[in-house]
ZAMARVEX-884740 format. One record per atom (N, C-alpha, C): residue in three letters; chain; atom name; x, y, z. Coordinates in steps of 0.001 Angstrom, whole numbers, plus 500000, padded with zeros to 6 digits. Layout:
N
{"ALA", "A", "CA", {X, Y, Z}};
...
This chain:
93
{"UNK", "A", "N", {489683, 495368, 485793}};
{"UNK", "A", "CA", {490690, 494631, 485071}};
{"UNK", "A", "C", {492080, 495214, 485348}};
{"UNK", "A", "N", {492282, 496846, 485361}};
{"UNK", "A", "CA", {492994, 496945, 485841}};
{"UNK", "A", "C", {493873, 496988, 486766}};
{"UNK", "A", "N", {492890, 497420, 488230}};
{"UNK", "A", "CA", {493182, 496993, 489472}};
{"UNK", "A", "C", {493386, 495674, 489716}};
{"UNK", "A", "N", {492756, 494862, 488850}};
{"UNK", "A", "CA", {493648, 493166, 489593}};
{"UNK", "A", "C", {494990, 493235, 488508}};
{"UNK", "A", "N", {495325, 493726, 487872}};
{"UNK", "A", "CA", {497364, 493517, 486944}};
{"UNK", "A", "C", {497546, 494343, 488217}};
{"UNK", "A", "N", {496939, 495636, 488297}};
{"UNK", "A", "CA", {498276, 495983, 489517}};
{"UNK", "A", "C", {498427, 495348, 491015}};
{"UNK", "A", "N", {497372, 494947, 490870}};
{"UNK", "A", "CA", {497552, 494029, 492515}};
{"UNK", "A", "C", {498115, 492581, 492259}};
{"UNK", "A", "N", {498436, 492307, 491145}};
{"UNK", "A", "CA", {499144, 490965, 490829}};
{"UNK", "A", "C", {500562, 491420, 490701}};
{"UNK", "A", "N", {500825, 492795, 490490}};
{"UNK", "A", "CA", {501998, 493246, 489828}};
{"UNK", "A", "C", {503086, 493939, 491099}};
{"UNK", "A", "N", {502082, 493738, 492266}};
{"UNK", "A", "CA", {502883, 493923, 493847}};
{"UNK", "A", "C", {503492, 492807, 494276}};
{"UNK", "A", "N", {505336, 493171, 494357}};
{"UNK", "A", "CA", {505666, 491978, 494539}};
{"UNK", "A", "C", {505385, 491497, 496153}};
{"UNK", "A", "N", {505405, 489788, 496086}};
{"UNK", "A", "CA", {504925, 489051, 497001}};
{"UNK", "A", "C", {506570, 489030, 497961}};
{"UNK", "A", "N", {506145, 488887, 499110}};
{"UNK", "A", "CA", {506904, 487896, 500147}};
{"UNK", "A", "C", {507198, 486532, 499941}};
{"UNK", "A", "N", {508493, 486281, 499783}};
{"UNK", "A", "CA", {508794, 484956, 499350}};
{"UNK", "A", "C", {508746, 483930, 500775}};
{"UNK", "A", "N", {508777, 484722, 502107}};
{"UNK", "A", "CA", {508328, 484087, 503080}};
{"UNK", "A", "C", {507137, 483588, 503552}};
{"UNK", "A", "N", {506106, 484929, 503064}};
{"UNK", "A", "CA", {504717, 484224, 503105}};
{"UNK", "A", "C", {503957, 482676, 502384}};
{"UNK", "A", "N", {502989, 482734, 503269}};
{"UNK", "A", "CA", {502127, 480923, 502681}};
{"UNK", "A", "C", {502200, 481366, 500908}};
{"UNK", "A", "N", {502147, 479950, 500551}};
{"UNK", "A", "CA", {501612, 479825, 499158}};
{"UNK", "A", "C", {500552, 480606, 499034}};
{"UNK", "A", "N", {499971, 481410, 497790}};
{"UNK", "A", "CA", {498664, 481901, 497602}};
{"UNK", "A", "C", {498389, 483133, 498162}};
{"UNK", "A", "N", {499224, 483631, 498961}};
{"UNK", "A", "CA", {499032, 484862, 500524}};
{"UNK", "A", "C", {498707, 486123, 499530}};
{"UNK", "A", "N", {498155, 486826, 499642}};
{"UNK", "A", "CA", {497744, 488549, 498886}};
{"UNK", "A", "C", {497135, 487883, 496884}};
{"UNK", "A", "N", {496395, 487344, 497443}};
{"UNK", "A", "CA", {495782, 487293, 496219}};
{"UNK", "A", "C", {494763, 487950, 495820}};
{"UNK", "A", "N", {494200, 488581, 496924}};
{"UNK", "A", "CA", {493164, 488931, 496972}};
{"UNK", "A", "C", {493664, 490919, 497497}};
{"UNK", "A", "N", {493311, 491490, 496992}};
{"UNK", "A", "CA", {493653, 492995, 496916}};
{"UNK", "A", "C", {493639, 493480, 498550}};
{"UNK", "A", "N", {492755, 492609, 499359}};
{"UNK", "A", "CA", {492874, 493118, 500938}};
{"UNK", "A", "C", {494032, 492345, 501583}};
{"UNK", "A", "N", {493836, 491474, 500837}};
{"UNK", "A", "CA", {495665, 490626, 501484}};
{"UNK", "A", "C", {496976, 491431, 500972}};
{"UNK", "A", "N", {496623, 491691, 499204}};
{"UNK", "A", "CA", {497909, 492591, 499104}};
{"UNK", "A", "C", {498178, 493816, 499651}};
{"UNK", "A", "N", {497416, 494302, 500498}};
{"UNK", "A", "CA", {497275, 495856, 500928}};
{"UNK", "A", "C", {497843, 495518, 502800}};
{"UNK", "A", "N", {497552, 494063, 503292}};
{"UNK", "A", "CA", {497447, 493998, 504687}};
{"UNK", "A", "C", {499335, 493016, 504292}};
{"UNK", "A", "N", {499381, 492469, 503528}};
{"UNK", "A", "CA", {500625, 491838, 503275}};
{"UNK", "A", "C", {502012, 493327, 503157}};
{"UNK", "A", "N", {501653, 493986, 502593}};
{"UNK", "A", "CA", {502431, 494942, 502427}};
{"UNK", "A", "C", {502608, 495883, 504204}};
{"UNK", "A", "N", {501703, 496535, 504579}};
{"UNK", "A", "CA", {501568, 496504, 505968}};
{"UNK", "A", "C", {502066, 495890, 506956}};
{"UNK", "A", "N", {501718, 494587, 506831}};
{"UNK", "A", "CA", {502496, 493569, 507903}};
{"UNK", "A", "C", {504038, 493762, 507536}};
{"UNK", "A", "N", {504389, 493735, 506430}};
{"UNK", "A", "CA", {505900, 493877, 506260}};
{"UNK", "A", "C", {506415, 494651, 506885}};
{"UNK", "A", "N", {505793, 495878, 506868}};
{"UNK", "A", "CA", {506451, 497136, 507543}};
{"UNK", "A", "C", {506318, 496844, 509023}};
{"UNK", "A", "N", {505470, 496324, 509720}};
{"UNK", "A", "CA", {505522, 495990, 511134}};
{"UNK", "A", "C", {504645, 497593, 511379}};
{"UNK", "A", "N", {503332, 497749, 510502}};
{"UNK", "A", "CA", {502357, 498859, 510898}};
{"UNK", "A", "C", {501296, 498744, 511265}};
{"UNK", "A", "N", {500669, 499179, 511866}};
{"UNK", "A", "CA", {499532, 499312, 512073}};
{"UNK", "A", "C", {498587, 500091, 510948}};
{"UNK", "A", "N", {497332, 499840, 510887}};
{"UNK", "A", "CA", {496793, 500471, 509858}};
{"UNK", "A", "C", {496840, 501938, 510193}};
{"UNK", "A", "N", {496649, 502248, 511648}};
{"UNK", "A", "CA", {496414, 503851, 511832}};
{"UNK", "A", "C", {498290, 504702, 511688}};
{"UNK", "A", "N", {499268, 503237, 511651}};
{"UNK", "A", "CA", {500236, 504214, 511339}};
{"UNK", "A", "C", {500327, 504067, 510032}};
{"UNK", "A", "N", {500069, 503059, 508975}};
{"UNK", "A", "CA", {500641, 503205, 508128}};
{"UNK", "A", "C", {500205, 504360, 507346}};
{"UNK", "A", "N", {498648, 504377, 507884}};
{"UNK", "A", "CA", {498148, 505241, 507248}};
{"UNK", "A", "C", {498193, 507176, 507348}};
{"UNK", "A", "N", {499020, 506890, 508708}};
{"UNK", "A", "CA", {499668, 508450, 508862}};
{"UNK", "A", "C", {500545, 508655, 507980}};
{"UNK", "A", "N", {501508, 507305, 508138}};
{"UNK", "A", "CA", {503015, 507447, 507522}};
{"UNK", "A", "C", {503157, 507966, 506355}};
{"UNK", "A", "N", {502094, 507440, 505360}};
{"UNK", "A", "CA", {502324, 507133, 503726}};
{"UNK", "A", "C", {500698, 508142, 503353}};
{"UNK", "A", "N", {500456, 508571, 504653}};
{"UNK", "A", "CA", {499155, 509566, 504025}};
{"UNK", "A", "C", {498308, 509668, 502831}};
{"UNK", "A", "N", {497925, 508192, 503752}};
{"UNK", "A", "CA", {496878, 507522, 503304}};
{"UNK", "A", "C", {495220, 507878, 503794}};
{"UNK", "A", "N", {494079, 507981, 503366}};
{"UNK", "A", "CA", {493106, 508385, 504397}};
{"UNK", "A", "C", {492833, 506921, 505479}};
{"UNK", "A", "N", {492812, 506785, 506573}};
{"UNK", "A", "CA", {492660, 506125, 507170}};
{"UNK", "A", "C", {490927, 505264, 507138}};
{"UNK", "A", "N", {490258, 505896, 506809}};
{"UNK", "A", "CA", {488857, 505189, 506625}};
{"UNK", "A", "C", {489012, 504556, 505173}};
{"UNK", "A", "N", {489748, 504990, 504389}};
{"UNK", "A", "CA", {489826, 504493, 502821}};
{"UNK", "A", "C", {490427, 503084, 503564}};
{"UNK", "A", "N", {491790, 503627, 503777}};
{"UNK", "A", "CA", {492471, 502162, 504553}};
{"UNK", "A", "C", {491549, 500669, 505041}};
{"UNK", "A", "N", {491067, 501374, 505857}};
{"UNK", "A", "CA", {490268, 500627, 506344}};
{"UNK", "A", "C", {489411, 499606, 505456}};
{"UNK", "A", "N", {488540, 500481, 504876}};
{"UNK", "A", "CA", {487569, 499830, 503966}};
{"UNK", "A", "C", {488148, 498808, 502997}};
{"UNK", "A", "N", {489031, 499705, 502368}};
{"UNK", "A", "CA", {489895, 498640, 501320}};
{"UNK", "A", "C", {490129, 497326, 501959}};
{"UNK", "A", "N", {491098, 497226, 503446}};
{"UNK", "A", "CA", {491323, 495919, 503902}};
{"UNK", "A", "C", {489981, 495469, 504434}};
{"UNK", "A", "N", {489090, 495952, 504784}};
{"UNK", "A", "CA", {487380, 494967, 504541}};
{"UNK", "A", "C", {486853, 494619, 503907}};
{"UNK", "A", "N", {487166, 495403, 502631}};
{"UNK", "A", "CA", {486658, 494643, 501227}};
{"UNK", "A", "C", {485585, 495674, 501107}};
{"UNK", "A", "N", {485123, 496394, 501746}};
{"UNK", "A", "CA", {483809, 497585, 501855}};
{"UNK", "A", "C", {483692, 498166, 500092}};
{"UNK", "A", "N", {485231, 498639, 499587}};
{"UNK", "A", "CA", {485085, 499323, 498436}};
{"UNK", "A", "C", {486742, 498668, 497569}};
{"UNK", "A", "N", {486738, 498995, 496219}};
{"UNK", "A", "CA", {487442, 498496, 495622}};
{"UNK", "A", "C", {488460, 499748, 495049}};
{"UNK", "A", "N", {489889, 499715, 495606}};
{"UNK", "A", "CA", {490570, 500984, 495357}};
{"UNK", "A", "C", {490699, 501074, 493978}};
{"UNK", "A", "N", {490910, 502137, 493649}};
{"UNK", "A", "CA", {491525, 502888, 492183}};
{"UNK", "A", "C", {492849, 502528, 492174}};
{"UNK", "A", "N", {492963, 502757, 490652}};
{"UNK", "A", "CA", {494133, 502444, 489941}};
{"UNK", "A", "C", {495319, 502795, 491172}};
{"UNK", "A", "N", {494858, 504519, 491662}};
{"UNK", "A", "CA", {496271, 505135, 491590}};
{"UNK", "A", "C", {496130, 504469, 493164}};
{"UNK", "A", "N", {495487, 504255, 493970}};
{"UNK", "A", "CA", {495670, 503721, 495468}};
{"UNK", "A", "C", {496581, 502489, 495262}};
{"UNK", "A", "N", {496134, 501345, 494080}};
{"UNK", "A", "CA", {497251, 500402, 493917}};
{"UNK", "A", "C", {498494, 500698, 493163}};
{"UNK", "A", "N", {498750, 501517, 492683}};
{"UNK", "A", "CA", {500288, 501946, 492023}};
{"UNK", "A", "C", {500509, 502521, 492817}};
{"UNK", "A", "N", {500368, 503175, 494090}};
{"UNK", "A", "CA", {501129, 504129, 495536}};
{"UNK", "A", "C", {501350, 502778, 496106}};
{"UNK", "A", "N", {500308, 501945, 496659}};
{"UNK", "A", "CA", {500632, 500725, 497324}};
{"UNK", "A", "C", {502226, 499894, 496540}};
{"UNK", "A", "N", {502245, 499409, 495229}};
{"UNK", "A", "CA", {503174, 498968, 495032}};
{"UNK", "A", "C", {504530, 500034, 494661}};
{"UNK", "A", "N", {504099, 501504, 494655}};
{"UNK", "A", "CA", {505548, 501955, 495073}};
{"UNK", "A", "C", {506465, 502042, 496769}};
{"UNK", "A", "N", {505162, 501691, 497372}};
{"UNK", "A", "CA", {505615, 501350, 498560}};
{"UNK", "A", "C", {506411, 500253, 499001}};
{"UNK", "A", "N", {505602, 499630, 498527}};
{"UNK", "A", "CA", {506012, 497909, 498675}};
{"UNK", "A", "C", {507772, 497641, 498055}};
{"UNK", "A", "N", {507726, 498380, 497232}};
{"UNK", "A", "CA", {508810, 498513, 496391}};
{"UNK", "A", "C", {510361, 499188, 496952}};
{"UNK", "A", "N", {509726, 500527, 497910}};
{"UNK", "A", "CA", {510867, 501334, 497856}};
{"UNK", "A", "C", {509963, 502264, 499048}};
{"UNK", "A", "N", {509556, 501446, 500536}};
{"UNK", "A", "CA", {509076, 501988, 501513}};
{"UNK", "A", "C", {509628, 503392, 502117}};
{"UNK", "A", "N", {511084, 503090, 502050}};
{"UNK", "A", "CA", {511885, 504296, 503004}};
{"UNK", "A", "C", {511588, 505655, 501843}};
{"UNK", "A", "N", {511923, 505123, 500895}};
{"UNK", "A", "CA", {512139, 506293, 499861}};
{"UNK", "A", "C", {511045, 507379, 499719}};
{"UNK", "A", "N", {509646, 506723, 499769}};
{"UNK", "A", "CA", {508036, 507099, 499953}};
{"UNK", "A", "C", {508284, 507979, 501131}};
{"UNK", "A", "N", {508351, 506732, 502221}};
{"UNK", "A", "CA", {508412, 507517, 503547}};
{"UNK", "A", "C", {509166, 509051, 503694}};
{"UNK", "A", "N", {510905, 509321, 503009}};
{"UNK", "A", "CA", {511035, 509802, 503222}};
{"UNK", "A", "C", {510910, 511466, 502267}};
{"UNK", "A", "N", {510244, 511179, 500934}};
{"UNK", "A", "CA", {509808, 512161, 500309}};
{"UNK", "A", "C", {508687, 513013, 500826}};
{"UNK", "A", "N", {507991, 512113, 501465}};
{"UNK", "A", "CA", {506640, 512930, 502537}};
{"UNK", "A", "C", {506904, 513655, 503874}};
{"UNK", "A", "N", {508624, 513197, 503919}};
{"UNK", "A", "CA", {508903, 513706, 505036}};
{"UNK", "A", "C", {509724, 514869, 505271}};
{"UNK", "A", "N", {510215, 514972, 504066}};
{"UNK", "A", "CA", {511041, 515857, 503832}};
{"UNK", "A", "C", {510394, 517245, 503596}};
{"UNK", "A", "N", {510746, 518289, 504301}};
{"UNK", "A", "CA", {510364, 519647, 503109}};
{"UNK", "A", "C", {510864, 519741, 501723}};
{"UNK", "A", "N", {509665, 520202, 501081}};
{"UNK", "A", "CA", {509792, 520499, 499407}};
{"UNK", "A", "C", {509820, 521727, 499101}};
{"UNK", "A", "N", {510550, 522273, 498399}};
{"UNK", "A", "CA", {509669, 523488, 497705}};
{"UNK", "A", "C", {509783, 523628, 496271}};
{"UNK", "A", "N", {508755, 523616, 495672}};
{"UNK", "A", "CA", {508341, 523702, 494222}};
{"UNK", "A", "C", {508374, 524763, 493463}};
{"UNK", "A", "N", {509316, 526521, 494296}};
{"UNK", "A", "CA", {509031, 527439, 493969}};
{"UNK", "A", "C", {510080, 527678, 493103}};
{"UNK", "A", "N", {510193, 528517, 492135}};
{"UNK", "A", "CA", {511815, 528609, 490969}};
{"UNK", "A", "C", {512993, 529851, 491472}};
């Protein structure tokens, strides 16, 4: 129940067909296509596991909460994701 509000709650492409990512492997491959990725990059990029990737857009298994709230902070604010993972951190005081 929850995983379908957050996969309803990823905003859509106003360019895409009527109906397009209704379905949690469309919203996961809709978001993707935006970026112009491939699954094996997106899934470097945003360090993601790449077999999870996978499965999810086959429908194999049904992601968790937090796989769809990373997906729609992506969708949301790609560069920003991208570039917090890219950046060095340090968490030390």
């Amino acid at each position: 129940m929850i995983q379908h509000a957050l996969a309803e709650q990823i905003s859509f492409d106003d360019q895409a067909a009527p109906l397009a990512a209704v379905s949690t492997k469309a919203a996961v491959q809709r978001v993707r296509w935006h970026l112009g990725l491939s699954q094996a990059e997106f899934a470097r990029v945003y360090r993601i596991n790449p077999d999870k990737l996978r499965d999810v857009e086959l429908e194999r298994v049904e992601p968790d909460v937090a796989f769809l709230a990373y997906l729609a902070l992506i969708d949301r604010a790609p560069a920003a994701i991208r570039d917090a993972l890219t950046e060095p951190r340090s968490f030390k005081n």
